[in-house]
NUMI-558403 format. One record per residue: residue number from 1; chain; x, z, y of N, C-alpha, C, O in turn. Coordinates in Angstrom, 1 decimal, always signed. Atoms other than C-alpha are relative to their C-alpha. Layout:
// residues N
n NUM | chain A | n_c1 X | n_c3 Z | n_c2 Y | ca_c1 X | ca_c3 Z | ca_c2 Y | c_c1 X | c_c3 Z | c_c2 Y | o_c1 X | o_c3 Z | o_c2 Y
...
// end
This chain:
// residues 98
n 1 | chain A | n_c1 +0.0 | n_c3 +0.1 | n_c2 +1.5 | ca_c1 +101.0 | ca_c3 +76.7 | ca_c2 +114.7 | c_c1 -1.4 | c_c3 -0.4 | c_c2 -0.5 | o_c1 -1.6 | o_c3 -1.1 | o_c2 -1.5
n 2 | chain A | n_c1 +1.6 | n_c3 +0.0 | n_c2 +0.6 | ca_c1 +97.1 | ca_c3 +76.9 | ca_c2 +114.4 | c_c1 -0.9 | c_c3 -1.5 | c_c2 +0.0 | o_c1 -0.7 | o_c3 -2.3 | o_c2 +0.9
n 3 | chain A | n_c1 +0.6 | n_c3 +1.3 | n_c2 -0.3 | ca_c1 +94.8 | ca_c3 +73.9 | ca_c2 +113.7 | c_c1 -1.5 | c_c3 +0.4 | c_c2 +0.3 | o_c1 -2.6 | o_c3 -0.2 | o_c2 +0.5
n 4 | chain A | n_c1 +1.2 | n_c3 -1.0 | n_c2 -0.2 | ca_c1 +92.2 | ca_c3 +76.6 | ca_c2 +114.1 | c_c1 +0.0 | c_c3 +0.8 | c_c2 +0.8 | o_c1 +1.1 | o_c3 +1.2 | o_c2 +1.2
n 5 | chain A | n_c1 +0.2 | n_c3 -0.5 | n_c2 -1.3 | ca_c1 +90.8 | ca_c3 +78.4 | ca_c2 +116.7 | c_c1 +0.7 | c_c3 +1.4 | c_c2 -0.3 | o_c1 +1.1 | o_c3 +1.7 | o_c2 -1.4
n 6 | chain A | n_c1 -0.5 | n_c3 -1.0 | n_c2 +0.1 | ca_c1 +92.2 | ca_c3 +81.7 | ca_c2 +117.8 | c_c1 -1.0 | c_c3 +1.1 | c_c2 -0.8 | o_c1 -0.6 | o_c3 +1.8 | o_c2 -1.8
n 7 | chain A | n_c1 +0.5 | n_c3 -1.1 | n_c2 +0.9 | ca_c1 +89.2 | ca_c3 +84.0 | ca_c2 +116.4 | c_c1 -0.3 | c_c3 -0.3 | c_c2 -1.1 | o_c1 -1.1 | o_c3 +0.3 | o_c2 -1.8
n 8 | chain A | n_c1 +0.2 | n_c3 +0.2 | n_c2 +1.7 | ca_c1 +89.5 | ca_c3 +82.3 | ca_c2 +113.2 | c_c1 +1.0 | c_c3 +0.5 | c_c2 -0.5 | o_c1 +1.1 | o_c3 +1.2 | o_c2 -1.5
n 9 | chain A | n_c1 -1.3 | n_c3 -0.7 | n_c2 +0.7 | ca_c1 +92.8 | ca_c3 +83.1 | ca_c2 +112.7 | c_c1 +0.0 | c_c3 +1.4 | c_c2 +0.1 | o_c1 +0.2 | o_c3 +2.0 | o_c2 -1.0
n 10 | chain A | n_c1 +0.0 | n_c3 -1.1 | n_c2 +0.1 | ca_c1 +92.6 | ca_c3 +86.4 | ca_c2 +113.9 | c_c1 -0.8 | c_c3 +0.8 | c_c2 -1.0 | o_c1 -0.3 | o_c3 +1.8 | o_c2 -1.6
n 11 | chain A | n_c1 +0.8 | n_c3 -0.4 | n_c2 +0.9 | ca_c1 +89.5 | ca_c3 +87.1 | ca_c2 +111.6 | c_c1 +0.7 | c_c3 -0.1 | c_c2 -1.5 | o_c1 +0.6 | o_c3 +0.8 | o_c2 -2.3
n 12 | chain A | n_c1 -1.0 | n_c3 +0.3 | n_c2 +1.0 | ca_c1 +91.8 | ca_c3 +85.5 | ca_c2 +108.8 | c_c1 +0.7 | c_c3 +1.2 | c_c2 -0.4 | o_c1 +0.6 | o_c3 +2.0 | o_c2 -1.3
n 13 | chain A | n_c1 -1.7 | n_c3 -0.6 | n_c2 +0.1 | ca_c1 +94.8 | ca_c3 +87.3 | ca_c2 +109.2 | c_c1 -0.3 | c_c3 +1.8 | c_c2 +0.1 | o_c1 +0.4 | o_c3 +2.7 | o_c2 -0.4
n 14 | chain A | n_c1 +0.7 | n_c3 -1.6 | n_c2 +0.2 | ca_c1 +92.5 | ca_c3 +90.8 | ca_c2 +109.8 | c_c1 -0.2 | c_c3 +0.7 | c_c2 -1.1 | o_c1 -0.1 | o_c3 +1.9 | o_c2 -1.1
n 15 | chain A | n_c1 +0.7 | n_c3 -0.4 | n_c2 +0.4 | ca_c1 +90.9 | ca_c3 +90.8 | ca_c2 +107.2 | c_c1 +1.0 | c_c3 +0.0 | c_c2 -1.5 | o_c1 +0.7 | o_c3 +0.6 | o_c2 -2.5
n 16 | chain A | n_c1 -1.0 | n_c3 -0.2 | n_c2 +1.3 | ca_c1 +94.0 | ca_c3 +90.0 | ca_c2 +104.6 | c_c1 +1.0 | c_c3 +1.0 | c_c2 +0.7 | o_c1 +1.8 | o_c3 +1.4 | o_c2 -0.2
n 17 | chain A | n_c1 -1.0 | n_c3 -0.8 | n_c2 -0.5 | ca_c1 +96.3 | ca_c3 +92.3 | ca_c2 +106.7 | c_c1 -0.8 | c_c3 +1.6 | c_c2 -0.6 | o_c1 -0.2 | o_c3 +2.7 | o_c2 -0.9
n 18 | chain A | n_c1 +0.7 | n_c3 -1.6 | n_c2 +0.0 | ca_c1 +93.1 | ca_c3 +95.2 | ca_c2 +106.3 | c_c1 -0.5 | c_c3 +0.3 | c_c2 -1.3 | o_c1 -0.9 | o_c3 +1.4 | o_c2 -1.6
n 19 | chain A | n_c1 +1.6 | n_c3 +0.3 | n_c2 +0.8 | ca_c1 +91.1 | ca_c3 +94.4 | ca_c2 +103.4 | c_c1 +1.6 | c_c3 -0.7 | c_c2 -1.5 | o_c1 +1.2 | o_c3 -0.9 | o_c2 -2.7
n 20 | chain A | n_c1 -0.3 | n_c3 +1.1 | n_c2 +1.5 | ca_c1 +94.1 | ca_c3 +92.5 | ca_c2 +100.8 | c_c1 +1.8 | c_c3 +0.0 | c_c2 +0.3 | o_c1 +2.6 | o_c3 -0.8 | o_c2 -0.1
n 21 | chain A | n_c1 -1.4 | n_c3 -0.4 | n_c2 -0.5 | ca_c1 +97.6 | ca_c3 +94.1 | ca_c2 +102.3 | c_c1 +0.9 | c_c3 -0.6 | c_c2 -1.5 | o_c1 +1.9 | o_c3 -1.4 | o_c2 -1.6
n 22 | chain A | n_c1 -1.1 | n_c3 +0.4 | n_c2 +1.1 | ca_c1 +98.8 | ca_c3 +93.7 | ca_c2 +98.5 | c_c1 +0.2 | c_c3 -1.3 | c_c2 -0.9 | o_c1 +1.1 | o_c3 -1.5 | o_c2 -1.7
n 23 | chain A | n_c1 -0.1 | n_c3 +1.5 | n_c2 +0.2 | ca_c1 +97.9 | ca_c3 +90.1 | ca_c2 +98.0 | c_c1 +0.8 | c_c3 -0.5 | c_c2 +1.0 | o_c1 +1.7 | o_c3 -1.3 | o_c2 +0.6
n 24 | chain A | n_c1 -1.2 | n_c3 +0.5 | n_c2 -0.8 | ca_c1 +99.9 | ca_c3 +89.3 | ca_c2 +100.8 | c_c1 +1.4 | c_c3 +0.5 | c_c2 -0.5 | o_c1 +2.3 | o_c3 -0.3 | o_c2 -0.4
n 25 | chain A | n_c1 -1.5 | n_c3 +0.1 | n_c2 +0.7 | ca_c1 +103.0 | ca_c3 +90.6 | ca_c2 +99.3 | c_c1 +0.1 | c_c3 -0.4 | c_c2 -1.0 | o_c1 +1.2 | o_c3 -0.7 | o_c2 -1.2
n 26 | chain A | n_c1 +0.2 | n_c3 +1.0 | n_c2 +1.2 | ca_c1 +101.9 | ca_c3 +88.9 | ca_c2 +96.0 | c_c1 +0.4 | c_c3 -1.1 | c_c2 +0.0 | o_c1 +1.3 | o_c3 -1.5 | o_c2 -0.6
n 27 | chain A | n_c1 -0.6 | n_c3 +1.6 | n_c2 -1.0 | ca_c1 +102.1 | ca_c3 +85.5 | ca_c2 +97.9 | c_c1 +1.0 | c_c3 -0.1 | c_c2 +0.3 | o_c1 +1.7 | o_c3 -1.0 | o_c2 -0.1
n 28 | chain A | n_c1 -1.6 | n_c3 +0.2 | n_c2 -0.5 | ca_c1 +105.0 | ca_c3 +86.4 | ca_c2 +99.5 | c_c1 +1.3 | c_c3 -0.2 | c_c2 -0.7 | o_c1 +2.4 | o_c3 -0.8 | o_c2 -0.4
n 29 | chain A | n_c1 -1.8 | n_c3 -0.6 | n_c2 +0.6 | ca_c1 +107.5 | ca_c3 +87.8 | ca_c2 +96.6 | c_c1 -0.6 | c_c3 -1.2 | c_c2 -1.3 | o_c1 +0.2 | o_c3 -1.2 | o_c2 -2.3
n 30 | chain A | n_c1 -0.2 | n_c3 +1.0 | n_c2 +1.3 | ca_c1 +105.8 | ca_c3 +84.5 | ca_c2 +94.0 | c_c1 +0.6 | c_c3 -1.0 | c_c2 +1.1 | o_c1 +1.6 | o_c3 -1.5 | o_c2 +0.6
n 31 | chain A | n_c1 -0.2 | n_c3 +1.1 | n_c2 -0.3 | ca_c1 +106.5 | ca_c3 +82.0 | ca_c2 +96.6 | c_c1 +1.2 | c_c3 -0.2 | c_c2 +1.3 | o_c1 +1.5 | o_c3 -1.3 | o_c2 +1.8
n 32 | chain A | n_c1 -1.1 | n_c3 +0.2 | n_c2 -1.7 | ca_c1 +109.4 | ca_c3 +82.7 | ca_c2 +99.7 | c_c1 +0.7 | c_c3 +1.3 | c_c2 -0.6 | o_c1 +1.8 | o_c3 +1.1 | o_c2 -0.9
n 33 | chain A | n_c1 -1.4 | n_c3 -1.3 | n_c2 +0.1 | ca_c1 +111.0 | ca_c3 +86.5 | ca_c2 +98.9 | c_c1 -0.2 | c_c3 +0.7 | c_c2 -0.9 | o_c1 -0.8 | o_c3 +1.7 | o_c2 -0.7
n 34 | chain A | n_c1 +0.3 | n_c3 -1.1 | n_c2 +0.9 | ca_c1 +110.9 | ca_c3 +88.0 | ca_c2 +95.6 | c_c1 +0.2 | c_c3 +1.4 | c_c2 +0.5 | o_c1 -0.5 | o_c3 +2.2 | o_c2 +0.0
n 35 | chain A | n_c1 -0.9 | n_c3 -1.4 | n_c2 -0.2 | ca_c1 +112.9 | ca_c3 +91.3 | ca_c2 +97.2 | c_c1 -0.7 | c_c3 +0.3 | c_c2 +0.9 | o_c1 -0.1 | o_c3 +1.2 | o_c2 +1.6
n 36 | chain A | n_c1 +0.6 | n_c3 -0.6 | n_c2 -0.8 | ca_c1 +110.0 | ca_c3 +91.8 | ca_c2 +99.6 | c_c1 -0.7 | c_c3 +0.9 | c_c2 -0.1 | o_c1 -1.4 | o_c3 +0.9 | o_c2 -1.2
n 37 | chain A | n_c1 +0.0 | n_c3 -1.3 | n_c2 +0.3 | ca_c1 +109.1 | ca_c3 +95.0 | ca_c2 +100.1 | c_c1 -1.6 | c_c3 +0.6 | c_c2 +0.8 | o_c1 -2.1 | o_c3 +1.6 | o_c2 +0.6
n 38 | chain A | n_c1 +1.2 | n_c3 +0.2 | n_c2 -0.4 | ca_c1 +106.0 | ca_c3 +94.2 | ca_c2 +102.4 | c_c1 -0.2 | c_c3 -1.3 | c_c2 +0.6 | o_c1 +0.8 | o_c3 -1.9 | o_c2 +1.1
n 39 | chain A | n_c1 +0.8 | n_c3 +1.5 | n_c2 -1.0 | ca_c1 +103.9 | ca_c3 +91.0 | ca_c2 +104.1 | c_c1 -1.0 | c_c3 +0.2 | c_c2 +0.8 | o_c1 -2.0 | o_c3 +0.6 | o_c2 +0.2
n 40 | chain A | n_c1 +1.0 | n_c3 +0.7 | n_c2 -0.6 | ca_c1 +101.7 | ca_c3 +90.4 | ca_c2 +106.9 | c_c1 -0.1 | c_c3 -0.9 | c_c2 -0.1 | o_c1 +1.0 | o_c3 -1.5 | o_c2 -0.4
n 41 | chain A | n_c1 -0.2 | n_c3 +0.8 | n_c2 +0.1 | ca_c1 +100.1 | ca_c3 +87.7 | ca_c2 +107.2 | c_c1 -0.3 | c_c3 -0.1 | c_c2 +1.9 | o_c1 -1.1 | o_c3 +0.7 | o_c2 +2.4
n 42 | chain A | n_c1 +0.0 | n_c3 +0.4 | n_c2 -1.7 | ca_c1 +100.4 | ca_c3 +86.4 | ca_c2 +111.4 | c_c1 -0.7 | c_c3 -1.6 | c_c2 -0.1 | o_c1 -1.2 | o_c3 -2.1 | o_c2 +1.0
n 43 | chain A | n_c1 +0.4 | n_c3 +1.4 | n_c2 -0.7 | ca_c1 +99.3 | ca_c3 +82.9 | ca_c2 +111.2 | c_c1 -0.3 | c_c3 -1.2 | c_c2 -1.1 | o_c1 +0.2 | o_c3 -0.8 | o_c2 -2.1
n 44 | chain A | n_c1 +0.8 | n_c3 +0.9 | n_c2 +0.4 | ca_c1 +97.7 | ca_c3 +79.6 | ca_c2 +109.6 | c_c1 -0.2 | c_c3 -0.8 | c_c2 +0.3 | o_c1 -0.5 | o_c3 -0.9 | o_c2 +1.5
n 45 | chain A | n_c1 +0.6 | n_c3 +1.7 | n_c2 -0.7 | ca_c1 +96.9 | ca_c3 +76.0 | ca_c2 +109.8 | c_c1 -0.1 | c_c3 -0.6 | c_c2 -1.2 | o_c1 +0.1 | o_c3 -0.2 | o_c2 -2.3
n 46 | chain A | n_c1 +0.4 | n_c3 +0.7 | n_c2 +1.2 | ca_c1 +96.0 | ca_c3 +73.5 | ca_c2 +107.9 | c_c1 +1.0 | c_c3 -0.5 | c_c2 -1.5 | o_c1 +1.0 | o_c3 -0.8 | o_c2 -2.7
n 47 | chain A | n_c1 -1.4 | n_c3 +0.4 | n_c2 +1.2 | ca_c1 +99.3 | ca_c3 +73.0 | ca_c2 +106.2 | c_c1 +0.5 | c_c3 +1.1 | c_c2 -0.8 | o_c1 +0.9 | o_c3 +0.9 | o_c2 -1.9
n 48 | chain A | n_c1 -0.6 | n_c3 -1.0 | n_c2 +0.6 | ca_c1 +100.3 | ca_c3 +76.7 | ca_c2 +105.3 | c_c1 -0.9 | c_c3 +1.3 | c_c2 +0.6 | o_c1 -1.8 | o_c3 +1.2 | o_c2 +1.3
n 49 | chain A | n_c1 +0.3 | n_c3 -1.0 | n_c2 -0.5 | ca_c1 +99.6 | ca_c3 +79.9 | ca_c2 +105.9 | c_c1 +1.4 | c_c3 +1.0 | c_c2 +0.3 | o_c1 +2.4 | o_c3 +0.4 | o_c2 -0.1
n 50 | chain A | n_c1 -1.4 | n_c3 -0.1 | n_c2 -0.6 | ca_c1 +102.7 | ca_c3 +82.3 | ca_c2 +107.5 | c_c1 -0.2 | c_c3 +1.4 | c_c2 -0.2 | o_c1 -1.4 | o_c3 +1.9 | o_c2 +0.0
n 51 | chain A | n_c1 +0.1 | n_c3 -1.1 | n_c2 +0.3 | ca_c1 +103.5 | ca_c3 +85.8 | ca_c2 +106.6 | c_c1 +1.4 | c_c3 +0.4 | c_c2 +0.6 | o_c1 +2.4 | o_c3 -0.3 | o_c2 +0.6
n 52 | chain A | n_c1 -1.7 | n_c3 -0.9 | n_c2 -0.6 | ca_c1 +106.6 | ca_c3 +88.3 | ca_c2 +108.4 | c_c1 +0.0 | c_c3 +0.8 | c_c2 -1.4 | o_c1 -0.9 | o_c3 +1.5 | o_c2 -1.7
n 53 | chain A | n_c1 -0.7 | n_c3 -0.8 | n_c2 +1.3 | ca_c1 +108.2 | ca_c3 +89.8 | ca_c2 +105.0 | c_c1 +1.0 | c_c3 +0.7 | c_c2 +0.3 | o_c1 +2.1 | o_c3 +0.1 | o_c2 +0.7
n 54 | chain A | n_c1 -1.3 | n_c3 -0.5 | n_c2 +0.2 | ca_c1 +110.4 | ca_c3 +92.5 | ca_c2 +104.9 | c_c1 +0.7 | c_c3 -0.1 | c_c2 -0.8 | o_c1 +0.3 | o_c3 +0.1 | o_c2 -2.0
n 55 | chain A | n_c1 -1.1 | n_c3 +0.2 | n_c2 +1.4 | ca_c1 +113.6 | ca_c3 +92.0 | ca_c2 +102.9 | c_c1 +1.1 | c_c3 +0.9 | c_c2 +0.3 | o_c1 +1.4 | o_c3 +1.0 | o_c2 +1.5
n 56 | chain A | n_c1 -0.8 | n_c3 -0.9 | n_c2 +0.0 | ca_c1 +116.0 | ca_c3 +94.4 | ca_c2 +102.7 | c_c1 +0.3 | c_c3 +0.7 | c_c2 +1.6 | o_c1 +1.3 | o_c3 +0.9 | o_c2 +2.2
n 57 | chain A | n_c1 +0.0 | n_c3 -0.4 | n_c2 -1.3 | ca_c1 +115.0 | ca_c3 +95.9 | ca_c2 +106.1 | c_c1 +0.1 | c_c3 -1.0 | c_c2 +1.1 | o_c1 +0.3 | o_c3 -0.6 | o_c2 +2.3
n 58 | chain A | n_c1 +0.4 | n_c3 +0.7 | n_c2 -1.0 | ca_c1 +114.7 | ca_c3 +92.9 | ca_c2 +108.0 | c_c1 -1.1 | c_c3 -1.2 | c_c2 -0.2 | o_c1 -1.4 | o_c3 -1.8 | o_c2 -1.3
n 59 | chain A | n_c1 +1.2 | n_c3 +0.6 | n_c2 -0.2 | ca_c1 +111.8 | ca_c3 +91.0 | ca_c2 +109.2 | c_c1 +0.4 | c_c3 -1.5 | c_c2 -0.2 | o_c1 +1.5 | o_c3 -2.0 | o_c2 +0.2
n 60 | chain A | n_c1 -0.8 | n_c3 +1.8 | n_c2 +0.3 | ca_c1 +111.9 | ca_c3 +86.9 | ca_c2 +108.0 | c_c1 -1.7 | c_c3 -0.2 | c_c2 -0.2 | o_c1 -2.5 | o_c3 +0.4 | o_c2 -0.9
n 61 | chain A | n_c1 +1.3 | n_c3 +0.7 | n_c2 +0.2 | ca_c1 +108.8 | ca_c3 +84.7 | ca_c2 +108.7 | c_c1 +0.4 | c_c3 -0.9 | c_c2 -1.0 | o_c1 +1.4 | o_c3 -1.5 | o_c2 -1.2
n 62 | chain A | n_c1 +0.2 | n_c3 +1.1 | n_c2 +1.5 | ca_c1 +107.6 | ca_c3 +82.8 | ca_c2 +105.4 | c_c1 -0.9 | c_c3 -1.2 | c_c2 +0.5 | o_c1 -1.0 | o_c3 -1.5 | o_c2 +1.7
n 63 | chain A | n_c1 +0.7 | n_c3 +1.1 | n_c2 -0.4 | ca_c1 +105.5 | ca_c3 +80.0 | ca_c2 +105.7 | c_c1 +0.0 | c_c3 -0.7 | c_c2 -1.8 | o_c1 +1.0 | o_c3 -1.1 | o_c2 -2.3
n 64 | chain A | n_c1 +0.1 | n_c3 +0.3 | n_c2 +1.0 | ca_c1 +103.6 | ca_c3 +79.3 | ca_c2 +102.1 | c_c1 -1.2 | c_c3 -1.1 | c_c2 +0.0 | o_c1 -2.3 | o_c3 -1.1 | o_c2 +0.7
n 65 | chain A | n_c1 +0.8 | n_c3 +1.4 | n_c2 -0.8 | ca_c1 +102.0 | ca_c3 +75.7 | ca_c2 +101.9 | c_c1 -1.2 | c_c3 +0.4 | c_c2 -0.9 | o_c1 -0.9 | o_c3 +1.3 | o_c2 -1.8
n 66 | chain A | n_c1 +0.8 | n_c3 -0.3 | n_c2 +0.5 | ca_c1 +98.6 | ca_c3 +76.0 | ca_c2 +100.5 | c_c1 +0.0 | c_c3 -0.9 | c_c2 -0.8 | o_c1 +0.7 | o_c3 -1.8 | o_c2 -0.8
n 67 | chain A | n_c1 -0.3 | n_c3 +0.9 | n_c2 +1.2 | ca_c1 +97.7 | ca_c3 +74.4 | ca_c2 +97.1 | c_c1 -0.6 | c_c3 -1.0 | c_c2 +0.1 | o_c1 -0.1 | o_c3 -2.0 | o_c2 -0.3
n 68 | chain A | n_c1 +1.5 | n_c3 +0.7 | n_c2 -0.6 | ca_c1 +94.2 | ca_c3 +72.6 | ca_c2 +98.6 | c_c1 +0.5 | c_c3 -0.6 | c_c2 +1.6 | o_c1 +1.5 | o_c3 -0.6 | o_c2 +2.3
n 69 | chain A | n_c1 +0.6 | n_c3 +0.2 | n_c2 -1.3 | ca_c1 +93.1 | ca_c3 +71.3 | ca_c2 +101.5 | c_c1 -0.7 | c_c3 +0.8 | c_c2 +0.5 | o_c1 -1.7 | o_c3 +1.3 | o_c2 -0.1
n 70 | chain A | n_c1 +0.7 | n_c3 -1.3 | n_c2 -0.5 | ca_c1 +92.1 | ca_c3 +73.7 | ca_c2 +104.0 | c_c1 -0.5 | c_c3 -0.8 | c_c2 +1.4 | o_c1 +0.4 | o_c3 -0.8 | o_c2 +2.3
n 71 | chain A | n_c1 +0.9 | n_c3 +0.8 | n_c2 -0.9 | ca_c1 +89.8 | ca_c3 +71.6 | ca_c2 +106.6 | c_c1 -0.7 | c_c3 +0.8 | c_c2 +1.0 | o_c1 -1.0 | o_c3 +0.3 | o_c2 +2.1
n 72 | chain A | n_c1 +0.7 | n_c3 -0.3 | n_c2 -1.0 | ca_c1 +87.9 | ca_c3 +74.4 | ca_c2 +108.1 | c_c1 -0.2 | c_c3 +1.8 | c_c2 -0.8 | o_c1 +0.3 | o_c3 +2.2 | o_c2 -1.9
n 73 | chain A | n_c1 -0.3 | n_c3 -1.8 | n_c2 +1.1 | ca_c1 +87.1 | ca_c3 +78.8 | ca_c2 +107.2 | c_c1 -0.6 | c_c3 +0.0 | c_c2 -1.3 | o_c1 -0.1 | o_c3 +1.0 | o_c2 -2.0
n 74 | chain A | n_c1 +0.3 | n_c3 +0.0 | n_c2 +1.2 | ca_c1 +85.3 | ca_c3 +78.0 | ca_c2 +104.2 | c_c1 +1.1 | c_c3 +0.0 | c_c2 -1.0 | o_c1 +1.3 | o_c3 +0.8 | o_c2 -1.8
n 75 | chain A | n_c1 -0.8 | n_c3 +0.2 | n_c2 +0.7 | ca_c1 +88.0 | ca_c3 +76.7 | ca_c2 +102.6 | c_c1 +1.7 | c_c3 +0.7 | c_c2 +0.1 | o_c1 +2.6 | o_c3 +0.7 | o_c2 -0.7
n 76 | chain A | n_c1 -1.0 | n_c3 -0.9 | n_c2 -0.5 | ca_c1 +90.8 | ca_c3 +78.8 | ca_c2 +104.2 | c_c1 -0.2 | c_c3 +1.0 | c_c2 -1.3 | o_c1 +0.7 | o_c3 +1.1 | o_c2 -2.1
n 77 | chain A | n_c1 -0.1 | n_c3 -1.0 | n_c2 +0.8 | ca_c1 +89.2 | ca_c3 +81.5 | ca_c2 +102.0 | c_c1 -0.1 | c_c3 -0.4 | c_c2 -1.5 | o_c1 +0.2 | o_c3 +0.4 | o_c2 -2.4
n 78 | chain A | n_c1 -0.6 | n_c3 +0.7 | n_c2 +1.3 | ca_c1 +89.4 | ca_c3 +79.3 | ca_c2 +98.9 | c_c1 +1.3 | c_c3 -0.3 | c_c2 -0.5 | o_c1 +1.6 | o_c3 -0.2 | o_c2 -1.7
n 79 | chain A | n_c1 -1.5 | n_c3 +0.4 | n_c2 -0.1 | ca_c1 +92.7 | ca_c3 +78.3 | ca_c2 +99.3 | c_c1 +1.1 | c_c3 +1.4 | c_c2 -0.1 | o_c1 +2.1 | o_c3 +1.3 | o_c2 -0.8
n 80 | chain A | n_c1 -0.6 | n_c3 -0.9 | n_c2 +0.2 | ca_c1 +94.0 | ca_c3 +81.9 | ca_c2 +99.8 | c_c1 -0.2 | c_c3 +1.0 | c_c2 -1.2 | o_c1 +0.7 | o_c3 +1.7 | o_c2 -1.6
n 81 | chain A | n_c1 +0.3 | n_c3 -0.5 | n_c2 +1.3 | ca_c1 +92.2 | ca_c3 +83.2 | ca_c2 +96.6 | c_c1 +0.9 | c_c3 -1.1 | c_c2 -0.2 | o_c1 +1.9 | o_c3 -1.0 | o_c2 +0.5
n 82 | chain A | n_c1 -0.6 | n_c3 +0.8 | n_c2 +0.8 | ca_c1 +93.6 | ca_c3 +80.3 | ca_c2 +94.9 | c_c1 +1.4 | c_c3 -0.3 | c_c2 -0.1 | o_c1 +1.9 | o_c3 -0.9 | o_c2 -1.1
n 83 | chain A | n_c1 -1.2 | n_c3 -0.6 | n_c2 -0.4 | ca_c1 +97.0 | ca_c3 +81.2 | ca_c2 +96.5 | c_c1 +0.4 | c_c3 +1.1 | c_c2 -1.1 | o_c1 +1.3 | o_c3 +1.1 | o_c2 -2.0
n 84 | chain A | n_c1 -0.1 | n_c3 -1.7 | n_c2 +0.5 | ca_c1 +96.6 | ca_c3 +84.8 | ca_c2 +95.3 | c_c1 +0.1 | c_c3 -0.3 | c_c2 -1.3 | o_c1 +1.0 | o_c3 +0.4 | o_c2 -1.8
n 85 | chain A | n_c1 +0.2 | n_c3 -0.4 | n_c2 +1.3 | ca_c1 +95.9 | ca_c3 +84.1 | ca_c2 +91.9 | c_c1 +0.9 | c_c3 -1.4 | c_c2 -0.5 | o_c1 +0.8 | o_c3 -1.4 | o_c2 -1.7
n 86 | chain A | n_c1 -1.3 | n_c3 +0.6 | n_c2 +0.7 | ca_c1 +98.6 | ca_c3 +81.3 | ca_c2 +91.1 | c_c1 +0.8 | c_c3 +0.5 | c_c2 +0.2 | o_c1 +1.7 | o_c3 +0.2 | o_c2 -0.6
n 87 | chain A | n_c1 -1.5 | n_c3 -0.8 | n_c2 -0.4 | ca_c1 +101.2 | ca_c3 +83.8 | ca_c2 +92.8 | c_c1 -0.4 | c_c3 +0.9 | c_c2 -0.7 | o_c1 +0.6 | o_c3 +1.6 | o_c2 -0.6
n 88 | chain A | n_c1 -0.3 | n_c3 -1.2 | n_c2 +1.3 | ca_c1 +100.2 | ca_c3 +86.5 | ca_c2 +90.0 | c_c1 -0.2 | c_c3 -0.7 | c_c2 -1.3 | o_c1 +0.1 | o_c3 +0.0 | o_c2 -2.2
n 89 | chain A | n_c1 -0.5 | n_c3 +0.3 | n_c2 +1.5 | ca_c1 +100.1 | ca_c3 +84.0 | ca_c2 +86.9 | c_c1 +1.8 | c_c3 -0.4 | c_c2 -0.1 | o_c1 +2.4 | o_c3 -0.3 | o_c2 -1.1
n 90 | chain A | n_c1 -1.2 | n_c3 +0.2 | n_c2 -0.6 | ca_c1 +103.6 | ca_c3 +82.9 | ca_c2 +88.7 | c_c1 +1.2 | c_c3 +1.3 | c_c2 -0.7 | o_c1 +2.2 | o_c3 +1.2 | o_c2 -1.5
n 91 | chain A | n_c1 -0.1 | n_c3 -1.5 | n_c2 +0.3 | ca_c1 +104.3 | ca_c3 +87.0 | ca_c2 +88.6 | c_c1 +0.0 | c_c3 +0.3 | c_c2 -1.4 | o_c1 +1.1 | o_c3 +0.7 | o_c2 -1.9
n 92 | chain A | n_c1 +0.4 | n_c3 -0.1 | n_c2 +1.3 | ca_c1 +102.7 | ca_c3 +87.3 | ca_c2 +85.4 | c_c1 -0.2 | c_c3 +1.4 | c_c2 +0.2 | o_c1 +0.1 | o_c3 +2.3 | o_c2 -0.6
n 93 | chain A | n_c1 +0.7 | n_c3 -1.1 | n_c2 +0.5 | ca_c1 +100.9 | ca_c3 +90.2 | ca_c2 +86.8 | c_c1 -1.2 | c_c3 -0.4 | c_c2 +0.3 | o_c1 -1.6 | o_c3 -1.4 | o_c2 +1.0
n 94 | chain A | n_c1 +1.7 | n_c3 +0.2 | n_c2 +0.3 | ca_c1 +97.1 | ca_c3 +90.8 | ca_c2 +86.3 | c_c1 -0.6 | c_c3 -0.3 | c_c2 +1.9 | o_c1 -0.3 | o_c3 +0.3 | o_c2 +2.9
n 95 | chain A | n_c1 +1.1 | n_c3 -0.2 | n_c2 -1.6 | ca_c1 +95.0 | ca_c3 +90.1 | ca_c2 +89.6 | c_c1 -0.5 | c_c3 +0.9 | c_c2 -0.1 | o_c1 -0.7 | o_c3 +1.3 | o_c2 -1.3
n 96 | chain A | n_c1 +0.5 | n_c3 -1.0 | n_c2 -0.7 | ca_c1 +93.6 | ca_c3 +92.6 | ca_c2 +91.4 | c_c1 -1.5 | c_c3 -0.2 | c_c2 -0.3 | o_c1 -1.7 | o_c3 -1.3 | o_c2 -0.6
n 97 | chain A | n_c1 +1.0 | n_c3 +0.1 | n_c2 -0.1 | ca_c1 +89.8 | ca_c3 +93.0 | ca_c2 +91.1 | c_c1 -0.6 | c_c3 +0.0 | c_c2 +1.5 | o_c1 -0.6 | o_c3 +1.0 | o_c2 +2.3
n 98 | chain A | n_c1 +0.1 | n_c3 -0.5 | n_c2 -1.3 | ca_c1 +88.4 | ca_c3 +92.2 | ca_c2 +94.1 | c_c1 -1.5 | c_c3 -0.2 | c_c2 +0.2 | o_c1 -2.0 | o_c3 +0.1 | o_c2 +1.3
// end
């Protein structure tokens, strides 16, 4: 899936799994499962980024395309802010302070 190395993704996907658990369900329930109940995110490339969502007790990979161009990590972390905060005007709830 990756067009990025493995410790980028892993650093990625760490750091919104440890650090942003509820922006990842933000993403998830504006853009693939409203009725999700949680998101990791597992994976990334230049085209999307990929989350396992629970929905009514079962696990379903998402896959949400990014709004940008995501070329390299700088912009990875652009592109997922800029994710995050069109999937809560989407929502029409407030962003998180982060």
């Amino acid at each position: 899936m990756s067009s990025f190395d493995d410790a980028v993704v892993a650093a990625v996907t760490g750091h919104m799994n440890g650090d942003h658990a509820d922006d990842n369900l933000t993403i998830v329930r504006a853009y693939a499962e409203p009725d999700a109940t949680s998101a990791t995110m597992t994976g990334l490339d230049a085209e999307s980024g990929e989350w396992v969502a629970v929905v009514d007790g079962a696990e379903r990979t998402v896959r949400v395309p990014w709004l940008g161009a995501v070329t390299d990590r700088a912009s990875i972390r652009v592109e997922v802010v800029a994710l995050y905060q069109a999937a809560c005007e989407r929502l029409g709830v407030e962003p998180a302070g982060h």
